[in-house]
C-alpha positions as CSV (number, residue, x, y, z in Angstrom):
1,X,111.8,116.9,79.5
2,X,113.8,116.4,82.9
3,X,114.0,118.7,85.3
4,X,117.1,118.8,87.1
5,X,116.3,119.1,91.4
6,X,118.0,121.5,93.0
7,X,119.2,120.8,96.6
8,X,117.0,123.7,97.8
9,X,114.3,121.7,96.3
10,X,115.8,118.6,98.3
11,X,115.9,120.3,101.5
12,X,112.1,121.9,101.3
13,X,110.8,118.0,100.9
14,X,113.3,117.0,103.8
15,X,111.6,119.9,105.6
16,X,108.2,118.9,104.9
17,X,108.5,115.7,105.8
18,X,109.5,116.2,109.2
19,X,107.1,119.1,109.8
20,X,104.2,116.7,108.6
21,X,106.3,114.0,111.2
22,X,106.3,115.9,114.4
23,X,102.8,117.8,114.0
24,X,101.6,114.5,113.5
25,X,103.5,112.9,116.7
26,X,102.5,115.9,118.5
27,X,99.0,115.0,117.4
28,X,98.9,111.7,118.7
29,X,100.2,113.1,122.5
30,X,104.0,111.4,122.5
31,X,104.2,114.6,124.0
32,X,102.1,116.6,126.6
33,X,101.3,120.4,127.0
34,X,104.4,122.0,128.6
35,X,106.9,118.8,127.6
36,X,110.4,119.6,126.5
37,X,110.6,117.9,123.1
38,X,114.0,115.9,122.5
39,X,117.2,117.6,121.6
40,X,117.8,118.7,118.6
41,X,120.8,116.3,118.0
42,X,118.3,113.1,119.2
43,X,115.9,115.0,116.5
44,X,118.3,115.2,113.6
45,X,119.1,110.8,114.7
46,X,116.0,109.5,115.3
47,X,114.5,111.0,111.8
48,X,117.6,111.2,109.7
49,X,117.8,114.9,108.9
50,X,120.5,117.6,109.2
51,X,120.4,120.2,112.2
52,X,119.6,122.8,110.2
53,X,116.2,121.2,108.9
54,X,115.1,120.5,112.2
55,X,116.1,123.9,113.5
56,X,113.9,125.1,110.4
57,X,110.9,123.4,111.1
58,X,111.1,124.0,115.1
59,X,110.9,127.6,114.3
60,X,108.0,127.2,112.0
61,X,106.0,125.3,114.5
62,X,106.5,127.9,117.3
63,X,105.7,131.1,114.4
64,X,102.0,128.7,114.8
65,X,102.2,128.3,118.4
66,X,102.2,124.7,118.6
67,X,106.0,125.0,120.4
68,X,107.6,127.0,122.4
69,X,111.9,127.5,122.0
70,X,113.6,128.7,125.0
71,X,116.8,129.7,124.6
72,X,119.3,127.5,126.8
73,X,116.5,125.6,127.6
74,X,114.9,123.6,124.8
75,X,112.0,123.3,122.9
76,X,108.6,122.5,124.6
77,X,105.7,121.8,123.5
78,X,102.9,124.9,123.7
79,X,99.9,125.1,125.8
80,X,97.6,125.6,122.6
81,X,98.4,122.6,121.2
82,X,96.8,120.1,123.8
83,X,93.4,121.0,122.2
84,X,94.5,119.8,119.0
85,X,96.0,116.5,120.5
86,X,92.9,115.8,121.6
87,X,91.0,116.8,118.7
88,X,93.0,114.5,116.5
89,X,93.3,111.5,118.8
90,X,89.4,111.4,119.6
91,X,87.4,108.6,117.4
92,X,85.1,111.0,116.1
93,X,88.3,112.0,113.5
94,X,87.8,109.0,111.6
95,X,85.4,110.6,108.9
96,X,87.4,113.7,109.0
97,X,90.2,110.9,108.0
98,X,88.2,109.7,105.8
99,X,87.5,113.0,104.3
100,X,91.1,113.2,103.7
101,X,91.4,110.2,101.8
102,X,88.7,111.1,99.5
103,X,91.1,114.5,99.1
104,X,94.2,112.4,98.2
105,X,91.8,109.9,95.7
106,X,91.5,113.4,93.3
107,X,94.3,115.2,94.3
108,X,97.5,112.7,94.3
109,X,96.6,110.7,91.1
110,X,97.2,113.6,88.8
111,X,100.3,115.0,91.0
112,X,102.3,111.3,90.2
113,X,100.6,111.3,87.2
114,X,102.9,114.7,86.5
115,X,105.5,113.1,88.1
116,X,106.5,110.8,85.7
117,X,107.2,113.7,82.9
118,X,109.5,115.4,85.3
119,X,110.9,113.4,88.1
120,X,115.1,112.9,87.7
121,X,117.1,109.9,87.5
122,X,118.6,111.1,91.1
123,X,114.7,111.3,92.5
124,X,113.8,107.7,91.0
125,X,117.2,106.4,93.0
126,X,116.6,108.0,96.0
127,X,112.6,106.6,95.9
128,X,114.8,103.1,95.0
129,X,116.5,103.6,98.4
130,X,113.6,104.5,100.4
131,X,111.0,101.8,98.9
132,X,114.0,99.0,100.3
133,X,113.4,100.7,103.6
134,X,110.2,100.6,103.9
135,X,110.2,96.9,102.8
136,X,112.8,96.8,105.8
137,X,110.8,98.6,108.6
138,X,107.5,96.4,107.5
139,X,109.9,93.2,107.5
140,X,111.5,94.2,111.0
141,X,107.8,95.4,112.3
142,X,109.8,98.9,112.5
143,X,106.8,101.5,112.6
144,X,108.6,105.0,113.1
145,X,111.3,103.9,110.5
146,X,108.0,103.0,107.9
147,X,105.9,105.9,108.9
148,X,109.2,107.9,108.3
149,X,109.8,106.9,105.0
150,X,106.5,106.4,103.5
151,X,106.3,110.2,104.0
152,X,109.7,110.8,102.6
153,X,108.5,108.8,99.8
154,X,105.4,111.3,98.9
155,X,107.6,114.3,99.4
156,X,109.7,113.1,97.5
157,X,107.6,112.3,94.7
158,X,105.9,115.9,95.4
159,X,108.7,117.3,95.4
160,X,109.7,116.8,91.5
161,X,106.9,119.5,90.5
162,X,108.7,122.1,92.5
163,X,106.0,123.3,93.9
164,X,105.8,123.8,97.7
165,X,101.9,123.9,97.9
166,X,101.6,120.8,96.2
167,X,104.6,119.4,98.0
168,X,103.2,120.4,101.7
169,X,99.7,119.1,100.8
170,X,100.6,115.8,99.5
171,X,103.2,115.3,102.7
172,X,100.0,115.9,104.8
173,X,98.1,114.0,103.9
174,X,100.2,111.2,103.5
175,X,100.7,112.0,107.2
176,X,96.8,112.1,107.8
177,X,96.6,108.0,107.0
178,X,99.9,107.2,109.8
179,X,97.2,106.3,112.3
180,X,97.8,102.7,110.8
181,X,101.1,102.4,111.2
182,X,100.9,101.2,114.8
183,X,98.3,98.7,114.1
184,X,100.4,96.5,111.4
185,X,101.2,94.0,114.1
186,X,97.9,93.1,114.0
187,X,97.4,92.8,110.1
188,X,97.4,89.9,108.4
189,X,101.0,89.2,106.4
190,X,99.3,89.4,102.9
191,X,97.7,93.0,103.9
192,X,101.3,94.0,104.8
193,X,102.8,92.5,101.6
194,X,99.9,94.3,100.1
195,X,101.2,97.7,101.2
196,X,104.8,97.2,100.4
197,X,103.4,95.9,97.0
198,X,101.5,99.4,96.2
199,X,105.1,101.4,96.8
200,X,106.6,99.2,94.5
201,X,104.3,99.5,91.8
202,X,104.2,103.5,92.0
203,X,108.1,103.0,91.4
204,X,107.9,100.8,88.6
205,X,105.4,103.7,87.2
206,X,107.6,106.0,88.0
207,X,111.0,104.6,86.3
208,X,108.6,103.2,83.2
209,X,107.2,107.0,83.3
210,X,103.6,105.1,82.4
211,X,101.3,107.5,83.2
212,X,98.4,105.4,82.6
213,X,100.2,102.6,85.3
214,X,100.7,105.3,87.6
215,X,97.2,106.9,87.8
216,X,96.3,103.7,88.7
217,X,98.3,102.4,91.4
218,X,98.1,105.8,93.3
219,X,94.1,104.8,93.4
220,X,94.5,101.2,94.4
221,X,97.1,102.7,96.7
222,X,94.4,105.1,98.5
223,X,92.0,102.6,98.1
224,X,93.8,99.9,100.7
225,X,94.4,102.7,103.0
226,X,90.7,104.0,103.1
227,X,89.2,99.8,103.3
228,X,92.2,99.2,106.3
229,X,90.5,102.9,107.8
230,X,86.7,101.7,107.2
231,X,87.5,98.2,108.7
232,X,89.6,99.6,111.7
233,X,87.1,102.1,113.1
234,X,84.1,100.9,111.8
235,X,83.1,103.3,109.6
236,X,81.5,103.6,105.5
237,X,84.1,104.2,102.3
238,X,83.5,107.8,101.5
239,X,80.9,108.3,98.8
240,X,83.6,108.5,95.6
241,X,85.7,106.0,96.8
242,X,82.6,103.9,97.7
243,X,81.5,104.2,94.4
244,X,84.6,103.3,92.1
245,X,86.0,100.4,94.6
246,X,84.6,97.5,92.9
247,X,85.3,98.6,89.2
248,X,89.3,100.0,90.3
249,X,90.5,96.1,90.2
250,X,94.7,96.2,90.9
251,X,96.7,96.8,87.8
């Protein structure tokens, strides 16, 4: 059985997604303790979203302190959050990353696995749309426009089981592997390929609703990300993912 989305279920991803984009931003110091984060109209441009969503999410991140709103002012960006800018940003994170990736190898598979029993034909277009722009943004070397929409894409995704935990979780940590989207200049075409590949086949799960496809190519999918992680910063596969990497061949 289909389940119908309803917009408020399109608007809570759209949410998501952005709070998973700026916390992440913010993590990686594009802005500094005390900074005046952009308007809200260059917000709603540069990421695509109405001013009501980013309004939304602005005011959730100041209800956890990491912004501040004043009114006729701006937004700036809190005090408290410097410590976890540099938390994030230092090189001891990687096996937290690591950790994280290890999360998403036995939590996403069965959350797309779901997916394909429930997702709607207006979800599978609208993952059409954003798989042709993130094979755009990798083409153009575009990394905010990929980083961007390979979130969208696991909200999306998320997003057809209606549930908001599992909708926030997935979006973060989808957010937690965007360290590497800054770094694809200096990938090799076929690893790039590679990546744009792994969306496509997710789809092709997706609109097939093969379940046993889909399990898959989420794997292979965290897989790349956790090898590209290991050979960035120099660090081991974590212990499950170590273990299943050689016998998880590509579908």
């Amino acid at each position: 059985m289909v389940v119908p989305i309803q917009s408020s279920s399109i608007n809570a991803s759209r949410e998501a997604v952005l709070h998973a984009q700026l916390s992440n931003l913010i993590a990686e110091g594009r802005w500094t303790a005390g900074q005046r984060l952009p308007a809200e109209r260059l917000l709603c441009e540069e990421f695509e979203v109405s001013r009501n969503t980013v309004r939304s999410v602005l005011k959730k991140l100041e209800a956890s302190g990491v912004v501040q709103i004043k009114r006729g002012s701006g937004c700036y960006l809190a005090d408290a959050a410097n410590g976890t800018q540099e938390n994030t940003s230092d090189k001891d994170s990687a096996p937290v990353l690591m950790e994280k990736l290890e999360a998403a190898y036995l939590f996403l598979p069965p959350v797309f696995v779901t997916a394909c029993h429930v997702i709607s034909s207006k979800q599978i277009t609208q993952l059409e749309e954003c798989t042709g722009k993130i094979g755009r943004a990798i083409l153009d070397h575009n990394w905010p426009a990929l980083r961007r929409n390979s979130e969208e894409f696991f909200a999306l995704v998320s997003g057809a089981l209606q549930n908001a935990i599992i909708r926030d979780v997935s979006c973060s940590i989808c957010a937690s592997s965007s360290f590497l989207f800054p770094r694809f200049d200096s990938f090799a075409e076929e690893d790039r390929n590679k990546m744009f590949a792994d969306f496509v086949l997710v789809l092709k799960a997706l609109k097939a609703r093969d379940t046993a496809l889909m399990e898959k190519a989420v794997k292979v999918k965290i897989l790349n990300v956790a090898v590209a992680l290991a050979r960035l910063r120099g660090i081991a596969l974590s212990p499950i993912i170590a273990a299943e990497q050689h016998s998880l061949a590509p579908p």
